[in-house]
C-alpha positions in Angstrom: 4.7 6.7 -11.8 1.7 4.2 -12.2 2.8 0.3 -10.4 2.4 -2.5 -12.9 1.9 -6.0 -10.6 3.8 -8.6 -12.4 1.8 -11.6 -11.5 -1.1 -10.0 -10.0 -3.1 -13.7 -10.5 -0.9 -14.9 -7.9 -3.0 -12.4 -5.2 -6.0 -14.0 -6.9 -5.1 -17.7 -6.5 -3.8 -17.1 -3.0 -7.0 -15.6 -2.1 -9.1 -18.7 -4.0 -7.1 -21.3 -1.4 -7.4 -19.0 1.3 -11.1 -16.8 1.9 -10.5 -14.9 4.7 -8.0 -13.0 2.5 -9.8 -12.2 0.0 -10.8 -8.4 1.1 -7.5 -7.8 2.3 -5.8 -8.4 -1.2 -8.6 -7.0 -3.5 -7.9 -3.6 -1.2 -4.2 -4.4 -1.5 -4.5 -4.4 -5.7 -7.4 -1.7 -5.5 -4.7 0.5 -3.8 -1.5 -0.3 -6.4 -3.6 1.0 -9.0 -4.4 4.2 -8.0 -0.8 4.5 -6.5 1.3 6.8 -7.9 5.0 7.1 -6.6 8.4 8.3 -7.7 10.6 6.7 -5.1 10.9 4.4 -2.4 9.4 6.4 0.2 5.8 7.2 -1.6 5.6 3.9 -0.7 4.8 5.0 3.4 2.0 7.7 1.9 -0.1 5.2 0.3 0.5 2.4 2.7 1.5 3.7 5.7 4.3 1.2 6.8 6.6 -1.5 4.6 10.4 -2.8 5.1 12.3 -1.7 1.9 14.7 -5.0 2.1 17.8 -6.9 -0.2 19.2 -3.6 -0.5 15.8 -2.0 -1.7 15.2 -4.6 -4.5 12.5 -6.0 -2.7 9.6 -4.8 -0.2 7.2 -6.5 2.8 4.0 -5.3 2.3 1.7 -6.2 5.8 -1.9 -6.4 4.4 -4.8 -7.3 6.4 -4.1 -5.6 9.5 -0.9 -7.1 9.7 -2.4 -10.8 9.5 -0.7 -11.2 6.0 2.8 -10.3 4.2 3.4 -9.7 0.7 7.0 -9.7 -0.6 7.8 -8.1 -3.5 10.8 -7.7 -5.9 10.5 -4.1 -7.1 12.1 -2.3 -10.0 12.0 1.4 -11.3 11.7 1.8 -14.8 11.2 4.7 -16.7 7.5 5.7 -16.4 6.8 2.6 -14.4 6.9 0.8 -11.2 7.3 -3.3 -12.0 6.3 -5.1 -8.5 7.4 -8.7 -9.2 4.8 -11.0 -6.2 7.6 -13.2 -4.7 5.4 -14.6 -1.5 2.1 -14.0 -0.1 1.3 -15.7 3.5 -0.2 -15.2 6.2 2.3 -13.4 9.0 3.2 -16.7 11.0 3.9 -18.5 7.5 6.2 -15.0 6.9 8.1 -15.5 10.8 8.8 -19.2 9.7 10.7 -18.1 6.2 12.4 -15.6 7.8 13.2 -17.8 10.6 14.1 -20.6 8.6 16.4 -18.4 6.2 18.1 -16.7 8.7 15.7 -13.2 8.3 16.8 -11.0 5.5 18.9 -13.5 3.1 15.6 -15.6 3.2 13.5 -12.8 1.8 15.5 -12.2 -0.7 15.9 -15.7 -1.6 12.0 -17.1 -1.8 10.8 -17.4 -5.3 7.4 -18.9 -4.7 5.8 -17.2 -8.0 7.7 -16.7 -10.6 6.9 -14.7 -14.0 5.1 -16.8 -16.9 7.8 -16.6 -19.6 
């Protein structure tokens, strides 16, 4: 199934505030559109490594190298993958929400870009 990024302008105004990013995320969206999964664990063949979290309603993406984290709400629809961006940082900012939240429970918490209604 083909990944539609809800809030895929939230990758481009991370990467307008923050340069050194910005060929880590334009590889990042380059590679959610040629994606094709059917389940959770396609996830590890095109990316190689992510942390299916909140009971699998959301995943850590480490971009970058591992210098950045993108969290994701994720939902499987019928034909389609919805990835809903919920945080994009750098990987300290991610050890200071997780920190801060008390690890998991913050992840599934932090709503830094919502959906445009």
């Amino acid at each position: 199934m083909k990944i539609h990024v809800v809030r895929a302008e939230s990758v481009h105004e991370y990467v307008a505030t923050h340069a050194r990013s910005r060929s880590s995320m334009t590889q990042f969206l380059k590679t959610l559109e040629i994606a094709d999964w059917q389940e959770m664990n396609d996830i590890k063949s095109t990316f190689g490594s992510f942390d299916a979290v909140c009971g699998g309603k959301r995943v850590v993406f480490n971009v970058g190298g591992n210098n950045f984290r993108i969290i994701c709400g994720i939902k499987f629809r019928s034909g389609v993958i919805l990835l809903y961006i919920k945080f994009i940082g750098t990987h300290a900012e991610y050890t200071k929400l997780c920190n801060a939240k008390a690890n998991e429970p913050g992840i599934c918490e932090v709503e830094m870009y919502k959906a445009r209604k």
